[in-house]
PDB file of N, H, CA, C and O in Angstrom:
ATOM      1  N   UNK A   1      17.572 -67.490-156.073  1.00  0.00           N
ATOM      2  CA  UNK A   1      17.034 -68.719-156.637  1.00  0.00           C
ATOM      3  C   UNK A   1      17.521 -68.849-158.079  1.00  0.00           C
ATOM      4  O   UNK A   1      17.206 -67.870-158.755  1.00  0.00           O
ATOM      5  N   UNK A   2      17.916 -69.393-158.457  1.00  0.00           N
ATOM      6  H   UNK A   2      18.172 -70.188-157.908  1.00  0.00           H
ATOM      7  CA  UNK A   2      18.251 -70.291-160.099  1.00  0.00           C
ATOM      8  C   UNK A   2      17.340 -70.372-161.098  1.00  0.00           C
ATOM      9  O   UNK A   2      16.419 -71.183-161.193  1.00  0.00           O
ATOM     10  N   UNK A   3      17.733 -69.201-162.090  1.00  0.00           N
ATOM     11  H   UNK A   3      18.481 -68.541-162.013  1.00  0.00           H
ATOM     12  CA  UNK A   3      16.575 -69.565-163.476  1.00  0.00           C
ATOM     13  C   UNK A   3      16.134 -71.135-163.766  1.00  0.00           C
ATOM     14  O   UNK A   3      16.945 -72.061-163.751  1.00  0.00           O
ATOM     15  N   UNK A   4      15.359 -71.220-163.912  1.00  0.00           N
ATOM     16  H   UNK A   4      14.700 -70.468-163.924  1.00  0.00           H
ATOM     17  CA  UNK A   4      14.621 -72.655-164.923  1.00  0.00           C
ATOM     18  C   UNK A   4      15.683 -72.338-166.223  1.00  0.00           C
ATOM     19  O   UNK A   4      15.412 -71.284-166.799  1.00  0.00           O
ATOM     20  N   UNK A   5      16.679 -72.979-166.691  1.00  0.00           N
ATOM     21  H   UNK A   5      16.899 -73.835-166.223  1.00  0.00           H
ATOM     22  CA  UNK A   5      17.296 -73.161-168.089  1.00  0.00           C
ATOM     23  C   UNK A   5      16.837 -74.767-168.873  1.00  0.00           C
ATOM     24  O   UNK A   5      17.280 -75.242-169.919  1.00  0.00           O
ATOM     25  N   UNK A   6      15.879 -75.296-167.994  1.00  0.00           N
ATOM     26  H   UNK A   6      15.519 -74.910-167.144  1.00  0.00           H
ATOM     27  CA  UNK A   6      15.084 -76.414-168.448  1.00  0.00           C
ATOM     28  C   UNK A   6      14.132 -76.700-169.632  1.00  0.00           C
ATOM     29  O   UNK A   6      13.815 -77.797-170.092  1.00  0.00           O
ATOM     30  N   UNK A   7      13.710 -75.344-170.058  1.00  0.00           N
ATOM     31  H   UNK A   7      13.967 -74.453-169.685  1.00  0.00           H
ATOM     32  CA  UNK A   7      12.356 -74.850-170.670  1.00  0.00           C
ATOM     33  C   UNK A   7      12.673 -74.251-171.577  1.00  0.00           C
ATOM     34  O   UNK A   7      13.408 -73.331-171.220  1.00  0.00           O
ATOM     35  N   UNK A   8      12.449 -74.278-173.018  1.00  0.00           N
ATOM     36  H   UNK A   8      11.852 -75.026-173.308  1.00  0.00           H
ATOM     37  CA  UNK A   8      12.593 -73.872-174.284  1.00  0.00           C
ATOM     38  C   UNK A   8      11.262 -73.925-175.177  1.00  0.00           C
ATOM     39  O   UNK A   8      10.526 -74.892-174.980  1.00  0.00           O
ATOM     40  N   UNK A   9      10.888 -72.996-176.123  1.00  0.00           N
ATOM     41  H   UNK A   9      11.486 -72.210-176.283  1.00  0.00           H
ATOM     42  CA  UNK A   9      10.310 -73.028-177.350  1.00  0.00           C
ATOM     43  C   UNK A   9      10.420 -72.816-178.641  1.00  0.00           C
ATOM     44  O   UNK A   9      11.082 -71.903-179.134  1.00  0.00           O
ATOM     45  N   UNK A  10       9.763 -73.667-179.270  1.00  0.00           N
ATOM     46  H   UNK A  10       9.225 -74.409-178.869  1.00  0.00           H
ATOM     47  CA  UNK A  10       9.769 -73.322-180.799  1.00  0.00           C
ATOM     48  C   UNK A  10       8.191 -73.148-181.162  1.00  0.00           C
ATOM     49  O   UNK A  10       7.265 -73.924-180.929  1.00  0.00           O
ATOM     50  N   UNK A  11       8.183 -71.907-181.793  1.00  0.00           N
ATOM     51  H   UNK A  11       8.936 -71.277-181.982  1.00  0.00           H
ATOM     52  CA  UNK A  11       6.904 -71.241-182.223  1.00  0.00           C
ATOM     53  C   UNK A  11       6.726 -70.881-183.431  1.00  0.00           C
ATOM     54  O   UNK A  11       7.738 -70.445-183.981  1.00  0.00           O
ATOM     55  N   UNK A  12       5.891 -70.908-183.970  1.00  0.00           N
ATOM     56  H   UNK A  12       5.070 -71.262-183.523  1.00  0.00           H
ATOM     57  CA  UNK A  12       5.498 -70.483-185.750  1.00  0.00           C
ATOM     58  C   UNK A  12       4.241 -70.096-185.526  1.00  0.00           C
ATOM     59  O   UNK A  12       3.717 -70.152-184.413  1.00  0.00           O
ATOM     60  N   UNK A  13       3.595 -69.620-186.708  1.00  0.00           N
ATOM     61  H   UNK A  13       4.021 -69.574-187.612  1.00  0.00           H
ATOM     62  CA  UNK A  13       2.353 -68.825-187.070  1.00  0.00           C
ATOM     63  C   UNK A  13       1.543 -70.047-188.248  1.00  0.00           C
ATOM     64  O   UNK A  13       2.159 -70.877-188.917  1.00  0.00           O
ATOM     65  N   UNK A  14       0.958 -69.966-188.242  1.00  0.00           N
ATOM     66  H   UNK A  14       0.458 -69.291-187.699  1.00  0.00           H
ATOM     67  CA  UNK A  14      -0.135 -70.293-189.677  1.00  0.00           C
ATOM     68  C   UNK A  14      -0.291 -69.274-190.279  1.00  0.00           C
ATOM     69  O   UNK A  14       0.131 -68.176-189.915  1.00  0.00           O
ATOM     70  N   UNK A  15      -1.226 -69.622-191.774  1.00  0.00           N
ATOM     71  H   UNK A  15      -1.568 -70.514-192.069  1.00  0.00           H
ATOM     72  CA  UNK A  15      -1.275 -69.146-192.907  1.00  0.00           C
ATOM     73  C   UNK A  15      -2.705 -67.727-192.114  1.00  0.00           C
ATOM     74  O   UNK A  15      -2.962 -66.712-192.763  1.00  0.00           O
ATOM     75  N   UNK A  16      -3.300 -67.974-190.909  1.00  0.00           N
ATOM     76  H   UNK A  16      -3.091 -68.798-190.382  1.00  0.00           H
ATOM     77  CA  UNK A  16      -4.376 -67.456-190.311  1.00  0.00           C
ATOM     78  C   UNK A  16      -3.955 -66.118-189.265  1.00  0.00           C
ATOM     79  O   UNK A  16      -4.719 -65.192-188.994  1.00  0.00           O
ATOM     80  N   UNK A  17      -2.367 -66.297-188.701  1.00  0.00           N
ATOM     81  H   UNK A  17      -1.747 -67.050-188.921  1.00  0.00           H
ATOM     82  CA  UNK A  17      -1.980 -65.389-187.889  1.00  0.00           C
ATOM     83  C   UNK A  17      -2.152 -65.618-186.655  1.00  0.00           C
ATOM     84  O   UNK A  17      -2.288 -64.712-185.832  1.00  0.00           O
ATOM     85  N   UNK A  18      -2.176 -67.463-186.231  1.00  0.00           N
ATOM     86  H   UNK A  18      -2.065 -68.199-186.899  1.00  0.00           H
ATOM     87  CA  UNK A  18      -2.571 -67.698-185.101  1.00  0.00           C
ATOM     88  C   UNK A  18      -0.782 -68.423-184.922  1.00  0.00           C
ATOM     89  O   UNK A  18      -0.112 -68.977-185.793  1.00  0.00           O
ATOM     90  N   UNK A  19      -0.423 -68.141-183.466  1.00  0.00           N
ATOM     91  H   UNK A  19      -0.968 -67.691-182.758  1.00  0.00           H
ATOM     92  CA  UNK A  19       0.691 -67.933-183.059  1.00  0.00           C
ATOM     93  C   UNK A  19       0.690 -69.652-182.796  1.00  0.00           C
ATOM     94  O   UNK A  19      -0.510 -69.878-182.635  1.00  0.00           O
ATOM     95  N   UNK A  20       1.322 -70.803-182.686  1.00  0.00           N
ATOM     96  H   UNK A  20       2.296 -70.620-182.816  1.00  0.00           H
ATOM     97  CA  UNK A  20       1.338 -72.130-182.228  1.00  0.00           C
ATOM     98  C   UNK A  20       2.967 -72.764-181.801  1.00  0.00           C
ATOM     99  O   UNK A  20       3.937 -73.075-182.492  1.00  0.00           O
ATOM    100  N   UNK A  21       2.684 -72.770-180.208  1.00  0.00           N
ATOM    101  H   UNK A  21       1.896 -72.517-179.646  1.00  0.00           H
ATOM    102  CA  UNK A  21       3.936 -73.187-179.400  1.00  0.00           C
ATOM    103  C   UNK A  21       3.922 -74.278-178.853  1.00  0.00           C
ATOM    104  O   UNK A  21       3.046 -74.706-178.101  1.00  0.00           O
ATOM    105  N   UNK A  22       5.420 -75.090-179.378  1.00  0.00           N
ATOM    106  H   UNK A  22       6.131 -74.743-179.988  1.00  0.00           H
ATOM    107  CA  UNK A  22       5.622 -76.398-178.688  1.00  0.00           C
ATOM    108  C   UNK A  22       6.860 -76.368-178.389  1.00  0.00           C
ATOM    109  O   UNK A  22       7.810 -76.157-179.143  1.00  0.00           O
ATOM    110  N   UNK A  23       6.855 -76.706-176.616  1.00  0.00           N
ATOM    111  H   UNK A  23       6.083 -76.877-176.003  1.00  0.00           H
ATOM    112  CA  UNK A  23       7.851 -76.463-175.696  1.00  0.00           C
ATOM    113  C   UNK A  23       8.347 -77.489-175.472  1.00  0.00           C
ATOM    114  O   UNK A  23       7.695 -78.472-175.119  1.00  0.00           O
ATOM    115  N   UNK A  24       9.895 -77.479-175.666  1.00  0.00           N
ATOM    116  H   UNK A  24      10.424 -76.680-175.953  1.00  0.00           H
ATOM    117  CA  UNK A  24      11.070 -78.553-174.871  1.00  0.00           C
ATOM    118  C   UNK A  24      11.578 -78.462-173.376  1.00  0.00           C
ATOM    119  O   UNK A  24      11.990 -77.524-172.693  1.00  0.00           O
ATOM    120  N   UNK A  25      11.434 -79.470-173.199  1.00  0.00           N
ATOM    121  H   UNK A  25      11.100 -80.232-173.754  1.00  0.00           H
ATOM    122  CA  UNK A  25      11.969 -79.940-171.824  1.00  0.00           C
ATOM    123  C   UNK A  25      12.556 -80.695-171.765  1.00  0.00           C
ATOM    124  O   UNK A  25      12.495 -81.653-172.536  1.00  0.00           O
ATOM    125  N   UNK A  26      13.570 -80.552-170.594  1.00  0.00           N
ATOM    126  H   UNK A  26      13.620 -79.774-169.967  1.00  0.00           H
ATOM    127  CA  UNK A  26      14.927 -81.291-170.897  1.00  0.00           C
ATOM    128  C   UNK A  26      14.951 -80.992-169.264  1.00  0.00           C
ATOM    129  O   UNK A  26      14.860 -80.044-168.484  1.00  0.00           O
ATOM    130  N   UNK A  27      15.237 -83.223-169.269  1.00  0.00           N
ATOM    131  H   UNK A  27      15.311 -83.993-169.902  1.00  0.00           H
ATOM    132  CA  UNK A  27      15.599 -83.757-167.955  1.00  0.00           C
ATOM    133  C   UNK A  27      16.741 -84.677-168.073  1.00  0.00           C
ATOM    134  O   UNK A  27      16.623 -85.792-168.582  1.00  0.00           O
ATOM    135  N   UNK A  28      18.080 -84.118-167.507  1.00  0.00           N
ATOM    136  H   UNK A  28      18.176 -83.213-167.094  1.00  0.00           H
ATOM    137  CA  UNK A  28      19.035 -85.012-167.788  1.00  0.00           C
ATOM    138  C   UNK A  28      19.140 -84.953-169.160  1.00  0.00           C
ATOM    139  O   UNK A  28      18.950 -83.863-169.700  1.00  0.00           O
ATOM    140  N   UNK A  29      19.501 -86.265-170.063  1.00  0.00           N
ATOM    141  H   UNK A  29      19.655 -87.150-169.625  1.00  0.00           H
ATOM    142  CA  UNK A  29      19.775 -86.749-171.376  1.00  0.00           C
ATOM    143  C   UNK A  29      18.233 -86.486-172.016  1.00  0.00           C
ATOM    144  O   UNK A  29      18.271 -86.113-173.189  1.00  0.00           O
ATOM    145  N   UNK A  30      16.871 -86.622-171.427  1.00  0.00           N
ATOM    146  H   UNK A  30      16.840 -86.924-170.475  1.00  0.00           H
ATOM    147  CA  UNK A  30      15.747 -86.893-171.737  1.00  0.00           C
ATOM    148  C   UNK A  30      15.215 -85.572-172.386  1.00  0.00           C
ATOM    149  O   UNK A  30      15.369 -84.589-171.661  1.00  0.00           O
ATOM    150  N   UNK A  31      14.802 -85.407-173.229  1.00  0.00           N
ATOM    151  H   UNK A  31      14.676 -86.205-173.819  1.00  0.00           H
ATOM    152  CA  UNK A  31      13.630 -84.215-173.787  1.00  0.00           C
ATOM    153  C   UNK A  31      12.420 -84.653-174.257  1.00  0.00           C
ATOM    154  O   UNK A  31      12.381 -85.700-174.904  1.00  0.00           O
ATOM    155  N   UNK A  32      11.281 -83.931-174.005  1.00  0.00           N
ATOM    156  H   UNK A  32      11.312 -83.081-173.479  1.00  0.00           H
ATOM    157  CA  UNK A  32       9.689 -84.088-174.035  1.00  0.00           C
ATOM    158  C   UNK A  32       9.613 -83.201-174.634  1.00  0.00           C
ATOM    159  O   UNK A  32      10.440 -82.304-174.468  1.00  0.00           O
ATOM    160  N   UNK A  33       8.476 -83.063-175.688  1.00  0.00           N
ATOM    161  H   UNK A  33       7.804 -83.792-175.823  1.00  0.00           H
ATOM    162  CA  UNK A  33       8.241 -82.034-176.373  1.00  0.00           C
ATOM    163  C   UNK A  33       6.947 -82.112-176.588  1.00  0.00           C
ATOM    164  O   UNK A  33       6.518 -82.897-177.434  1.00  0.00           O
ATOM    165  N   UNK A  34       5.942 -81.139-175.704  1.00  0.00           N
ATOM    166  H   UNK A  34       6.290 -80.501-175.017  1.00  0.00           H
ATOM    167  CA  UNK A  34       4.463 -81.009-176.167  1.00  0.00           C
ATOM    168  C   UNK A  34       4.039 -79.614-176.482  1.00  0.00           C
ATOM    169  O   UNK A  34       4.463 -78.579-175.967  1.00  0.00           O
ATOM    170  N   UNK A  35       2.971 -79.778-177.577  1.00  0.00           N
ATOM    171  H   UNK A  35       2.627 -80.619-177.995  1.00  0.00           H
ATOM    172  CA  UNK A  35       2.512 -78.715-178.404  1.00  0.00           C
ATOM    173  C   UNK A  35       1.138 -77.925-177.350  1.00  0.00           C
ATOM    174  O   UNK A  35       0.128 -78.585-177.107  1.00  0.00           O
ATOM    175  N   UNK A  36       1.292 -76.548-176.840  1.00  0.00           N
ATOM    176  H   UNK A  36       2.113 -76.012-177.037  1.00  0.00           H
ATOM    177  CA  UNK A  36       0.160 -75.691-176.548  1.00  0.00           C
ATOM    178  C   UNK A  36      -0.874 -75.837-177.141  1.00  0.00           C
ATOM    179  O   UNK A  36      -1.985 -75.621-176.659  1.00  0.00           O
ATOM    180  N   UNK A  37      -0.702 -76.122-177.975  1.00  0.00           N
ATOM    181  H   UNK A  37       0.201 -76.297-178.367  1.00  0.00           H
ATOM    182  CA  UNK A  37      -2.542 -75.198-179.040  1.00  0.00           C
ATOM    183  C   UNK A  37      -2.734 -77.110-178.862  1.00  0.00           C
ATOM    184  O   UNK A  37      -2.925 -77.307-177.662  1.00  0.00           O
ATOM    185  N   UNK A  38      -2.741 -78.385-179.583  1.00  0.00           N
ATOM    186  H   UNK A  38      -2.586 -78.225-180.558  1.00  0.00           H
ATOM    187  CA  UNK A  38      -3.328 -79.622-179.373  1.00  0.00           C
ATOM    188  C   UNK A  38      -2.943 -80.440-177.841  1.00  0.00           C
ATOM    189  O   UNK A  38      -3.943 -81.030-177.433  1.00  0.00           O
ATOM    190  N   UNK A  39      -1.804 -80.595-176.970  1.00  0.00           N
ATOM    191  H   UNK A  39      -0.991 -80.116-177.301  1.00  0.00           H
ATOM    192  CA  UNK A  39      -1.741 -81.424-176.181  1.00  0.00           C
ATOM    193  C   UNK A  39      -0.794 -82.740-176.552  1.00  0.00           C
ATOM    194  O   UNK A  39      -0.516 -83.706-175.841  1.00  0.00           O
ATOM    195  N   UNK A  40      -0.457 -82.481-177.712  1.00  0.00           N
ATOM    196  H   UNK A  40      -0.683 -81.696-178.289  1.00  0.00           H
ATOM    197  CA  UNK A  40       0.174 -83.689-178.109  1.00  0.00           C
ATOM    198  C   UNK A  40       1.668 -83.692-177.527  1.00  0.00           C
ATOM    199  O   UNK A  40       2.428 -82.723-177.528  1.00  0.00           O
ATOM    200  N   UNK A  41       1.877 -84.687-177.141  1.00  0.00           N
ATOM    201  H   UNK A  41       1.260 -85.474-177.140  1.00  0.00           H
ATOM    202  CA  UNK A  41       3.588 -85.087-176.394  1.00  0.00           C
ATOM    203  C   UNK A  41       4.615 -85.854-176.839  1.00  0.00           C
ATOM    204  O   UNK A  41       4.284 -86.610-177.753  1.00  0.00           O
ATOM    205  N   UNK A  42       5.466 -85.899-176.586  1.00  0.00           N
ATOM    206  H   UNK A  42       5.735 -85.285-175.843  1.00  0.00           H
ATOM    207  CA  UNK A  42       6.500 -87.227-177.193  1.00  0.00           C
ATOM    208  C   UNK A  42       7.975 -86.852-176.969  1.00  0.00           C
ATOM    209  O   UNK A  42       8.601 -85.831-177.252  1.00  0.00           O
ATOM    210  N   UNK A  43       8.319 -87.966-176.389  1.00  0.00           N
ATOM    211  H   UNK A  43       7.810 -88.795-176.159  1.00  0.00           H
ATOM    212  CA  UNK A  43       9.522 -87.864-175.530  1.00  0.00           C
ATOM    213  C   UNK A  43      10.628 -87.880-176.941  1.00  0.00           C
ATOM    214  O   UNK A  43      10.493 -88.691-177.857  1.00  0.00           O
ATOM    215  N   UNK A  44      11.552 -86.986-176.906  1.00  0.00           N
ATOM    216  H   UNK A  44      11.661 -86.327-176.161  1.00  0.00           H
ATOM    217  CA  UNK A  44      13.050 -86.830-178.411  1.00  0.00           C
ATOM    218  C   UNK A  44      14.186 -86.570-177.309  1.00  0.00           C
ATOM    219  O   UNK A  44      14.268 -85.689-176.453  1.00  0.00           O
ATOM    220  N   UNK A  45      15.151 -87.790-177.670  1.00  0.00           N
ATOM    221  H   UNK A  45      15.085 -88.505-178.366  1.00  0.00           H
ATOM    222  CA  UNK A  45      16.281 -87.466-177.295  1.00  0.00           C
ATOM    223  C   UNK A  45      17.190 -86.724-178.776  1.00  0.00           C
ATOM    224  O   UNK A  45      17.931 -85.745-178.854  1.00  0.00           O
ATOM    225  N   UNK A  46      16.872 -87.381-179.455  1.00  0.00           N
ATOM    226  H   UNK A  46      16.270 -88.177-179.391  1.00  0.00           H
ATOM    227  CA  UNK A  46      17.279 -86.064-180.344  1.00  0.00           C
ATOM    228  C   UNK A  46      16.906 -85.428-181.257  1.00  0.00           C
ATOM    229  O   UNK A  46      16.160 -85.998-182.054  1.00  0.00           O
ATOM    230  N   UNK A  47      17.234 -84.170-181.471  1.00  0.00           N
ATOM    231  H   UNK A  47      17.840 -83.707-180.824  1.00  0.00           H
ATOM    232  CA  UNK A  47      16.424 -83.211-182.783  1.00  0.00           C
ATOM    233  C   UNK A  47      15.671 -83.117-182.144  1.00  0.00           C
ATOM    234  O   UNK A  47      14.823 -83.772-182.750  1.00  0.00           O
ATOM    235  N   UNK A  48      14.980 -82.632-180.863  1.00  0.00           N
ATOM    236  H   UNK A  48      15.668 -82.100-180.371  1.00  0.00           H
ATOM    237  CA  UNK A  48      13.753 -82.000-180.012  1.00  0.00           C
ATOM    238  C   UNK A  48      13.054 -81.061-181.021  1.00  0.00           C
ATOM    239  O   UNK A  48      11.897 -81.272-181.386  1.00  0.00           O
ATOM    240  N   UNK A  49      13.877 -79.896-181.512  1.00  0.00           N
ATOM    241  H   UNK A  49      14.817 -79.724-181.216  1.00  0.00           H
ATOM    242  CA  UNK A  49      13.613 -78.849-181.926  1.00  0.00           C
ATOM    243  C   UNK A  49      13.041 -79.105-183.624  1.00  0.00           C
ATOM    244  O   UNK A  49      11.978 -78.717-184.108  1.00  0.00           O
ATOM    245  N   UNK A  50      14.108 -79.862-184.267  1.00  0.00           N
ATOM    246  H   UNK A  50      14.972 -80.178-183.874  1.00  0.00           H
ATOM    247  CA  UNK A  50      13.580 -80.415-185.844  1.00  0.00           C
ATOM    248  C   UNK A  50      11.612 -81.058-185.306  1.00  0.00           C
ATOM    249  O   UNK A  50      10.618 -80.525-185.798  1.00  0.00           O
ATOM    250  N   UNK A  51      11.545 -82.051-184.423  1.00  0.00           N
ATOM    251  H   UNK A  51      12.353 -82.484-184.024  1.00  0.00           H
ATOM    252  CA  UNK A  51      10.455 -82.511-184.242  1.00  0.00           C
ATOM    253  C   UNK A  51       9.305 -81.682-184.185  1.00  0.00           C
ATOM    254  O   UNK A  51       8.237 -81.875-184.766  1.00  0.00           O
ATOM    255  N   UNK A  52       9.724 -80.399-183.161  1.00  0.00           N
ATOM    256  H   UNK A  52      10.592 -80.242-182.689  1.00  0.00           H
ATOM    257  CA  UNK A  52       8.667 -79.759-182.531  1.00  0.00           C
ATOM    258  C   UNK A  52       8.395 -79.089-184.466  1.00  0.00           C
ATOM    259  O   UNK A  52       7.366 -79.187-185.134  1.00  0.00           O
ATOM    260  N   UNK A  53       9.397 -78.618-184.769  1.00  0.00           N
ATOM    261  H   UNK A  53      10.233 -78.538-184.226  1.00  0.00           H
ATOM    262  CA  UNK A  53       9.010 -77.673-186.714  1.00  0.00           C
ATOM    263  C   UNK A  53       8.310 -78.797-187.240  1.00  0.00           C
ATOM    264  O   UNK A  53       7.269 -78.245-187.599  1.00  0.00           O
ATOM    265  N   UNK A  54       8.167 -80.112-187.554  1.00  0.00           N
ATOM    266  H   UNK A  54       9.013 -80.560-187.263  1.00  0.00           H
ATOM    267  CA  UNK A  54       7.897 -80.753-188.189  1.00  0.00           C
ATOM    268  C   UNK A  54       6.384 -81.177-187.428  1.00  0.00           C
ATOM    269  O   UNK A  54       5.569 -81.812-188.097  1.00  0.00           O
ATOM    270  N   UNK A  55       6.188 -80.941-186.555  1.00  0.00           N
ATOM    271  H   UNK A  55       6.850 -80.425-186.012  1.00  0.00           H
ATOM    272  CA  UNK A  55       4.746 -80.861-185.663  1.00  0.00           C
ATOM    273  C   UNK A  55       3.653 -79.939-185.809  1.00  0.00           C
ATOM    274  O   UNK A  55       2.453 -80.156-185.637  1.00  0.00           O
ATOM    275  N   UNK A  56       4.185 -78.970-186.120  1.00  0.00           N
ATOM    276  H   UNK A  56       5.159 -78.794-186.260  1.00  0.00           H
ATOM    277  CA  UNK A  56       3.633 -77.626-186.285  1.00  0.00           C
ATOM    278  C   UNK A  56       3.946 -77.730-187.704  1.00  0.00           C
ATOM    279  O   UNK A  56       5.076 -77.338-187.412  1.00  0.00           O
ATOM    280  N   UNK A  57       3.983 -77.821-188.427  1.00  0.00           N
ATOM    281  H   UNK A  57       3.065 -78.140-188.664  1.00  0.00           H
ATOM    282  CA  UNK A  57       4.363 -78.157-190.016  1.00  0.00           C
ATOM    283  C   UNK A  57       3.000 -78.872-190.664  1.00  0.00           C
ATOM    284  O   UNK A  57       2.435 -78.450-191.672  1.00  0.00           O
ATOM    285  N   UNK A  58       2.572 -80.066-189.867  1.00  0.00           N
ATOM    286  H   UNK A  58       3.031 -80.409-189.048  1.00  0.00           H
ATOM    287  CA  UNK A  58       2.300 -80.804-190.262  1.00  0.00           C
ATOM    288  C   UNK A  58       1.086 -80.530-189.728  1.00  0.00           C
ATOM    289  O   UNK A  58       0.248 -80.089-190.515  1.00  0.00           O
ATOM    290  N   UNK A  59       0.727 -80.696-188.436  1.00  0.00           N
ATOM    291  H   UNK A  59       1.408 -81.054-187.797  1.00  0.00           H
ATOM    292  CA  UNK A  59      -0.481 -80.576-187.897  1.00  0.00           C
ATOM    293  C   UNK A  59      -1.331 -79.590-187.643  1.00  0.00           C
ATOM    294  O   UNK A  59      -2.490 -79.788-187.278  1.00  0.00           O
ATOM    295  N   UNK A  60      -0.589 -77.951-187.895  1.00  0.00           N
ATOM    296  H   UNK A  60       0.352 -77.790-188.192  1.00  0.00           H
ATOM    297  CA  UNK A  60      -1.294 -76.541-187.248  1.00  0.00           C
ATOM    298  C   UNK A  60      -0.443 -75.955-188.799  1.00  0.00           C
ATOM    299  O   UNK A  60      -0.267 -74.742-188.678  1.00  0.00           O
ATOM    300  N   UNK A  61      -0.043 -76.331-189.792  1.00  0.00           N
ATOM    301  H   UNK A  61      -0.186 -77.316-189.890  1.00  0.00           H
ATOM    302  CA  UNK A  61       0.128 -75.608-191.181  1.00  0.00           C
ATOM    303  C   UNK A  61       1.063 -74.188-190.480  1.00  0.00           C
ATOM    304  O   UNK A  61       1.389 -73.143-191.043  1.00  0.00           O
ATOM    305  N   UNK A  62       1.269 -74.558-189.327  1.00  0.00           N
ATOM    306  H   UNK A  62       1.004 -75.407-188.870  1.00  0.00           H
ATOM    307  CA  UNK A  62       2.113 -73.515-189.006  1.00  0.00           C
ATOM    308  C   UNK A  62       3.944 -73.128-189.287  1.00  0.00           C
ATOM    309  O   UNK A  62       4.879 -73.460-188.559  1.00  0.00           O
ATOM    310  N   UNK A  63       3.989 -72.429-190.426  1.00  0.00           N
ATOM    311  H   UNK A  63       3.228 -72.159-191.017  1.00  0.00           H
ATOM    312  CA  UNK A  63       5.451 -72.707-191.201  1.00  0.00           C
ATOM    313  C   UNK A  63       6.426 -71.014-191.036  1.00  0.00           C
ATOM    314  O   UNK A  63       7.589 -70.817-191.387  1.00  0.00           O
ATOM    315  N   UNK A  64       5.602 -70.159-190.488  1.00  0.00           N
ATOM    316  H   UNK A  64       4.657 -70.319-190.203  1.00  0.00           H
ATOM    317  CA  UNK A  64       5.783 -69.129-190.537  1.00  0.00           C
ATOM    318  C   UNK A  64       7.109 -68.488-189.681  1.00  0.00           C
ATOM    319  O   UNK A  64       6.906 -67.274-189.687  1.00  0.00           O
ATOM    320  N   UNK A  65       8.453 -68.777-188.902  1.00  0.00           N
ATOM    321  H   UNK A  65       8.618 -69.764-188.897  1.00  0.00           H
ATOM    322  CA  UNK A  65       9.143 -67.993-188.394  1.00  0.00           C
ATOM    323  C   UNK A  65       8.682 -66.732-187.722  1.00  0.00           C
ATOM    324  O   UNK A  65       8.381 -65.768-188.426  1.00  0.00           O
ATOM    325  N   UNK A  66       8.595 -66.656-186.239  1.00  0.00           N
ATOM    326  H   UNK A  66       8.839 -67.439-185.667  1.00  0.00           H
ATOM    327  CA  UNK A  66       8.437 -64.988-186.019  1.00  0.00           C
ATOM    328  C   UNK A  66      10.021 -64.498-186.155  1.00  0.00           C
ATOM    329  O   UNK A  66      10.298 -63.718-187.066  1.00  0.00           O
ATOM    330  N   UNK A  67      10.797 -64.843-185.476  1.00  0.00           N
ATOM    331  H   UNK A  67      10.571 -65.477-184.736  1.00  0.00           H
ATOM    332  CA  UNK A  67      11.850 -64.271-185.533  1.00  0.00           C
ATOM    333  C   UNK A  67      12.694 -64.256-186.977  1.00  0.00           C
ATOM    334  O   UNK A  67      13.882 -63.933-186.956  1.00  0.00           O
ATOM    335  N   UNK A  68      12.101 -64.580-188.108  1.00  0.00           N
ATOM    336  H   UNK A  68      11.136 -64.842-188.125  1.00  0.00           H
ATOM    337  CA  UNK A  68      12.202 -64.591-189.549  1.00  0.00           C
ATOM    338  C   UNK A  68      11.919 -63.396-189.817  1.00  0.00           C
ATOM    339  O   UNK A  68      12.737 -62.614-190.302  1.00  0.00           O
ATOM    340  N   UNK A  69      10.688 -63.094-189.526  1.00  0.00           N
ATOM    341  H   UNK A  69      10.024 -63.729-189.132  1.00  0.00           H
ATOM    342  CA  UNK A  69      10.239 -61.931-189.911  1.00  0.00           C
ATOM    343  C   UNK A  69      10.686 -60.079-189.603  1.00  0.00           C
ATOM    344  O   UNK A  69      10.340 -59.073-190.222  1.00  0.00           O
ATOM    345  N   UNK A  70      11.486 -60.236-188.510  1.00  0.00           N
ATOM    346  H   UNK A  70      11.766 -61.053-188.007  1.00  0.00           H
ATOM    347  CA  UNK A  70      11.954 -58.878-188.013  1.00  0.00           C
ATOM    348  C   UNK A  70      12.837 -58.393-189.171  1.00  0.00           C
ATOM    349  O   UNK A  70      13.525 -58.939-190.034  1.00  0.00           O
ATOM    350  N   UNK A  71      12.560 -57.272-188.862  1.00  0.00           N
ATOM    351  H   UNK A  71      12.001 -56.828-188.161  1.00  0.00           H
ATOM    352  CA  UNK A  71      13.577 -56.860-190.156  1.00  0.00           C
ATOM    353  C   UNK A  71      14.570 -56.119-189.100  1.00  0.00           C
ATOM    354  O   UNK A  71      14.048 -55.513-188.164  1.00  0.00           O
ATOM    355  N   UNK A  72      16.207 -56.155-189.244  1.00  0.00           N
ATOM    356  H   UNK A  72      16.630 -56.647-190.005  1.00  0.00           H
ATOM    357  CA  UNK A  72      17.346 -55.734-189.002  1.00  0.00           C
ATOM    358  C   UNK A  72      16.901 -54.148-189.094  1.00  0.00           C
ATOM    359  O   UNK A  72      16.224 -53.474-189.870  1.00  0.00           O
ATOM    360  N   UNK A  73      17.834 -53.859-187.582  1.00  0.00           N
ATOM    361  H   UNK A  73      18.384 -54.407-186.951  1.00  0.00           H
ATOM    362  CA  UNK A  73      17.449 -52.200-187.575  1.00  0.00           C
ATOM    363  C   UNK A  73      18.959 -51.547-188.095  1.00  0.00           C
ATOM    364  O   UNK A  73      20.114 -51.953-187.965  1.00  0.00           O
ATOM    365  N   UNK A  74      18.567 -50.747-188.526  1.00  0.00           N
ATOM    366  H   UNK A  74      17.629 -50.416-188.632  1.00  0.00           H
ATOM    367  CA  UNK A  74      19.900 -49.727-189.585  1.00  0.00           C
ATOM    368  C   UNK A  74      20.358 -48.672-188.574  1.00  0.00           C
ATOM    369  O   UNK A  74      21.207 -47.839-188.893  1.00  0.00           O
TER     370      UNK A  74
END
């Protein structure tokens, strides 16, 4: 059977340590992008990903990078 390559996220943290994910989907040309933690939706054909940071930015103060944070292994 064929992975789902349909399904993507962008995730950040708040200033609290609470994790907040809003997932892209992509049908054809079309992408939807709704946030886990509120429910909120909205169809981006483009910049899916700028939208979803600027969602979580704005609405869940969530600015934090996890994958920012790893530190490089030596």
């Amino acid at each position: 059977m064929p992975r789902d390559n349909s399904t993507s996220k962008v995730s950040r943290w708040d200033g609290h340590g609470r994790e907040h994910v809003v997932r892209v989907r992509r049908t054809g040309v079309q992408r939807t992008i709704s946030c886990d933690t509120c429910g909120w939706r909205r169809g981006a054909q483009f910049l899916p990903w700028l939208k979803a940071e600027e969602h979580l930015a704005e609405a869940h103060q969530a600015t934090v990078d996890p994958s920012a944070t790893r530190q490089p292994s030596r």
